[in-house]
N, C-alpha and C positions, 0 to 999 in steps of 0.2 A: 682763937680760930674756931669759925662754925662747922662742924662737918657735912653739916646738909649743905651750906651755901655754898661749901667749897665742892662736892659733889654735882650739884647743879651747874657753877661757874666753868669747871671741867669740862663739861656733858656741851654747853652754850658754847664755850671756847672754837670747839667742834663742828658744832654748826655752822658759826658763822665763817669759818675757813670753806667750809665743802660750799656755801655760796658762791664763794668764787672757783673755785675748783672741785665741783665742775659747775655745779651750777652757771655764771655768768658766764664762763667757759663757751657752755655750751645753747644759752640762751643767746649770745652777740654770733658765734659759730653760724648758727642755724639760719639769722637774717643775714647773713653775706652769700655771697656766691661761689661753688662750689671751687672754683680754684683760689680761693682765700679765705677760705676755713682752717685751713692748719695754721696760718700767720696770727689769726683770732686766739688761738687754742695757746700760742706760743708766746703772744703779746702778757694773756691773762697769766701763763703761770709763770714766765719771766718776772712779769712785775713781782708776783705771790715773793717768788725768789728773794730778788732785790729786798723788798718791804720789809722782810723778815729781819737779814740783818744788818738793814739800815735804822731800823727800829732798835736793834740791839744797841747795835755803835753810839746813836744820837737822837733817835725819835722821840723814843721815852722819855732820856732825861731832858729836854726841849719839851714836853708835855706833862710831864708830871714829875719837874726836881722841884726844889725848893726854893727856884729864881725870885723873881718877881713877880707882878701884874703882868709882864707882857712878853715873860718866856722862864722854863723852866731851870736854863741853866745845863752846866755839864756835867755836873755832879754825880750824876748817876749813870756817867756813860758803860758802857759794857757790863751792864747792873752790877758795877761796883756800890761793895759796901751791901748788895739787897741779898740774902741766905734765906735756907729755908723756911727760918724760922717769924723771917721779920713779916710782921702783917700790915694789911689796906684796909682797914676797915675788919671785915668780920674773916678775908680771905687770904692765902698766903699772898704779898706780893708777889712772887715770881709769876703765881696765876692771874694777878689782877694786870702785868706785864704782859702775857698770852692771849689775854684775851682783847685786850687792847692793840694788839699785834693785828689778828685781824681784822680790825677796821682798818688800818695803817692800809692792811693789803687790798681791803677792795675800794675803798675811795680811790686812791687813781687807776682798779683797775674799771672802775665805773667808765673812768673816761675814754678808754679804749674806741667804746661803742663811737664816736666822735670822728676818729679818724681812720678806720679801719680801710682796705681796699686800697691804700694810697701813699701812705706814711711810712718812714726811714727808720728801719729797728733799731736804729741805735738812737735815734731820735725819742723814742719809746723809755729806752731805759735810761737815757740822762737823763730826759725830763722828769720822768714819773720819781726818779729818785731825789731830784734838788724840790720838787714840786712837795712831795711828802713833808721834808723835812723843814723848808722854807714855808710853807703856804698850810698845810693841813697840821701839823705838829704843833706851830703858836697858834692855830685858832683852838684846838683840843685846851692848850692850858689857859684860852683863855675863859673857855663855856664849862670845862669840866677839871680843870688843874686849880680851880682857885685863881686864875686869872681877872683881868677885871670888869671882864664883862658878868661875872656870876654874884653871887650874894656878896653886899655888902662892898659891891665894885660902884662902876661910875653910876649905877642906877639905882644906888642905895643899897637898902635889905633886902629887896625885889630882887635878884639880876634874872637875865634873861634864863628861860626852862625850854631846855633841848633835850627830852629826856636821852632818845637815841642815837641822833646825829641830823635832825632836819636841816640844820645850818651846818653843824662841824662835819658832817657826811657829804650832805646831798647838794645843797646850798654850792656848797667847795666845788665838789666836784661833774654839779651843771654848768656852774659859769667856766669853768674854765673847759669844757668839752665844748661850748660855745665859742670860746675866744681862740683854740686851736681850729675848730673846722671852719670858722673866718680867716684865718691865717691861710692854712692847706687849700683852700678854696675846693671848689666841688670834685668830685670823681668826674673821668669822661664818661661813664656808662654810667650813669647814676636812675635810672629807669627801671634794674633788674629785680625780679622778682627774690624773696628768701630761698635759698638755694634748698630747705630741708625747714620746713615749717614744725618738725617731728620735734625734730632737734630741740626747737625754740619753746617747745610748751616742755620738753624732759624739762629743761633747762629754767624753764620759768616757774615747774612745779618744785625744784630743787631749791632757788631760791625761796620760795614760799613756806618749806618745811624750815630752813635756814633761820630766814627772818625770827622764828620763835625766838632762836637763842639769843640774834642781834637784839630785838626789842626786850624780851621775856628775862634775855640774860640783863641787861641793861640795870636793872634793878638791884642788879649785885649780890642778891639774897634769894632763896628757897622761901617765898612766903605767897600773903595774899596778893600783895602789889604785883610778884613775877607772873602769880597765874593769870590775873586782870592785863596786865601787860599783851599778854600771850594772847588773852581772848579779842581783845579790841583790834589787835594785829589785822587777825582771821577775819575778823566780821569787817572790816573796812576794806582787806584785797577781794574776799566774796563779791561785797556790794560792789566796789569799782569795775572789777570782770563783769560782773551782769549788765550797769550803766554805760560802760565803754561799747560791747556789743548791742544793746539797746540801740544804743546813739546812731553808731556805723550802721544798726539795720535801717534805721528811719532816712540816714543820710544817702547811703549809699545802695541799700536794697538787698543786701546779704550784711550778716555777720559774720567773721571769721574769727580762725583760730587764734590766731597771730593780732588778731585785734584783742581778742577775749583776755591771752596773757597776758599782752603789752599793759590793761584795764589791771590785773591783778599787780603787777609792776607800781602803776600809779600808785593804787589803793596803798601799796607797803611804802614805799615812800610817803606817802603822805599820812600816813600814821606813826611813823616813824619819832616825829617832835616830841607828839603828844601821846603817848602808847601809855604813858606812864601818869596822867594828869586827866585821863576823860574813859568815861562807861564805854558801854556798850552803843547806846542808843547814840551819842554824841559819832560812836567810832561807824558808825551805819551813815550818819548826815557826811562827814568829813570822804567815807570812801564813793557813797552816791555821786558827791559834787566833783571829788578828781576825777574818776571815769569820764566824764563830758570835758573838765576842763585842760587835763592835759590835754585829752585827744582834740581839740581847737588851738591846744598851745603848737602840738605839731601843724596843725594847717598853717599858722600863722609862721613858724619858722619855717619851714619847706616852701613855700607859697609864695606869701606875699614877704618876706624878708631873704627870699632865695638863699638862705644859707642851709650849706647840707651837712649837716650834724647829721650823719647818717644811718644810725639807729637811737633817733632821737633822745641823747642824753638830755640836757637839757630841756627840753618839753616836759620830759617823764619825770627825771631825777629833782630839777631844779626846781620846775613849777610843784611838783607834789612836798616838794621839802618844805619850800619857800609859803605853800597852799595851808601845810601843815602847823608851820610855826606862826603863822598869825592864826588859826583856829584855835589856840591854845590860849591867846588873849579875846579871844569871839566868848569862849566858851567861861570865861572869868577864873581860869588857871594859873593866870601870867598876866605881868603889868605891858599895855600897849608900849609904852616907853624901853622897857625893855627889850619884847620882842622884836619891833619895828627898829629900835636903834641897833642893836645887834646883827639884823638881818643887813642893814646900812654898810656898817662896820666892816662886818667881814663882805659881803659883798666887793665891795670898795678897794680892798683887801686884798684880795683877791683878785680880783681885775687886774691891781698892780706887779702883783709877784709872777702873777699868769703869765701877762704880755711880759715885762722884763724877760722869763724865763725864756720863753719863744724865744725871743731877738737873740739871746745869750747860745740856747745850744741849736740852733739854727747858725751861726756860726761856727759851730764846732762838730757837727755832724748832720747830711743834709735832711731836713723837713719832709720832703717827699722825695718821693722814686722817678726816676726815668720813666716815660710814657711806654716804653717797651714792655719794662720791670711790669707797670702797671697794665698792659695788655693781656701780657701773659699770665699776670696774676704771681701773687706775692710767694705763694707757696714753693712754685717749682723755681723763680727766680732767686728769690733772696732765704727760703729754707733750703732747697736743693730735694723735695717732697712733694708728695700728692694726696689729697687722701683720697681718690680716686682714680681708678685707671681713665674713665673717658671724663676728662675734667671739662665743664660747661665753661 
């Protein structure tokens, strides 16, 4: 055991939990409207809940046992067999468990943003819990468990390089924030402005300190890599906030706030692949180019594809993930063949366990609310809450 990495890995562990709570929290909070803000608040930390020890029970050992190529096995369920003492590398396991724990928690609480205003809370946590473990769990053992999309798998010695989760994170969980808010189909009110814009840049600044440990921690280790990690992060969400409001000013004649973070959002996603495989000057071109392209990815879904993903998961998540894991073969880090077949793969993937999962707990618990539920807004119907006395 290293004690600086294990110190670092601790410190990251940390971080990336306070992204979802509160960060994400309070970054999806802040774009909805004032009487379903608490339902936002309740979605992200239920899942937090759930993710935790459904990750215990089965995520883990489905992502990192000693299965196969194409799942881990149950062999480590309820980290049997894992003590303090046994190690991952330079770390104890139980922290390399932890810290993997939080991704578990914010990939579907990513999806949230998807269906917020509309959607069946128990829809919310069956889903997100068979969705983690069926769908985000074997794509983990397949890019980072030794599965066979990674070294020495179907694309050779090459396999595909993800260092953060551009495919196993984002990738995951745009396409299926996509294929539920096709499912749910639009809100009735879908016009209203972010109820607390405040909210949304706390919320978007939290992530941003967060990301360090997602990316920075990524590395596993206290070294040069984690600190290069960390700086490429920063220099690509900077650049994509300045490109995203650039854009909106020339397009629309003002820049906003809620634009500028949404642009810092891109930028970390799409750095996200590659954080670990590219400079600095690479991490400047990669966060320039998201800022313009997600923010055309939302015209293009809102617009002219009329689906309302409604605080553009997908546009942000998916295309910056998706943006990210092919720059990583642009930039001669990673073989085309891998990255573009990988991206295929779980795409694909994904699609499939998505939609099954929809038709399965859409069955069992209903997809959306009653038009009333939703008039009234979620909070005071289906939490029995406000977080305000004059709710908008």
């Amino acid at each position: 055991m290293n004690g600086a990495d294990t110190a670092w890995i601790i410190v990251a562990t940390a971080l990336v939990l306070f992204m979802t709570l509160p960060g994400l929290a309070l970054f999806y909070g802040g774009l909805v409207r004032a009487r379903n803000v608490l339902s936002v608040f309740m979605h992200c930390y239920a899942i937090a809940c759930l993710m935790s020890v459904l990750w215990l029970a089965f995520g883990y050992s489905i992502a990192f046992g000693d299965g196969g190529a194409y799942w881990g096995g149950l062999g480590k369920m309820f980290l049997m067999g894992v003590g303090t003492d046994d190690l991952a590398g330079t770390l104890p396991e139980v922290l390399f468990f932890a810290f993997q724990m939080t991704f578990a928690i914010i990939t579907p609480a990513l999806i949230v943003g998807a269906y917020v205003e509309r959607v069946g809370f128990g829809f919310v946590l069956l889903f997100s819990g068979l969705w983690m473990l069926l769908c985000y769990a074997p794509v983990v053992h397949w890019v980072w468990g030794g599965g066979f999309l990674s070294d020495g798998g179907i694309f050779g010695d090459t396999g595909v390089r993800d260092f953060a989760g551009g495919i196993v994170v984002h990738e995951t969980a745009g396409i299926a924030a996509l294929l539920i808010a096709v499912f749910l189909g639009p809100r009735k009110n879908h016009v209203t402005p972010p109820h607390n814009p405040g909210y949304v840049m706390i919320g978007a600044a939290m992530l941003w300190v967060g990301w360090f440990g997602f990316n920075g921690g990524s590395q596993l280790a206290a070294d040069g890599g984690a600190a290069m990690a960390l700086t490429v992060t920063h220099i690509s969400a900077a650049t994509a906030s300045l490109t995203w409001a650039l854009w909106e000013k020339i397009k629309f004649g003002k820049a906003s706030l809620v634009g500028m973070v949404t642009g810092t959002i891109a930028g970390l996603a799409s750095i996200t692949p590659a954080s670990g495989f590219v400079g600095p000057v690479e991490a400047l071109i990669i966060g320039g180019i998201a800022g313009i392209l997600c923010q055309e990815a939302v015209t293009v879904i809102r617009n002219m594809l009329k689906i309302d993903d409604t605080l553009d998961v997908f546009a942000v998540h998916g295309v910056g993930g998706i943006f990210g894991t092919i720059m990583i073969a642009a930039f001669g880090a990673g073989s085309w063949a891998a990255q573009l077949g990988s991206l295929a793969i779980v795409g694909v993937f994904t699609v499939v366990v998505t939609v099954v999962l929809i038709f399965i707990v859409k069955m069992i618990t209903p997809l959306r609310v009653d038009d009333e539920t939703e008039n009234s807004g979620l909070d005071i119907m289906v939490h029995g809450e406000r977080a305000y006395d004059h709710a908008s």
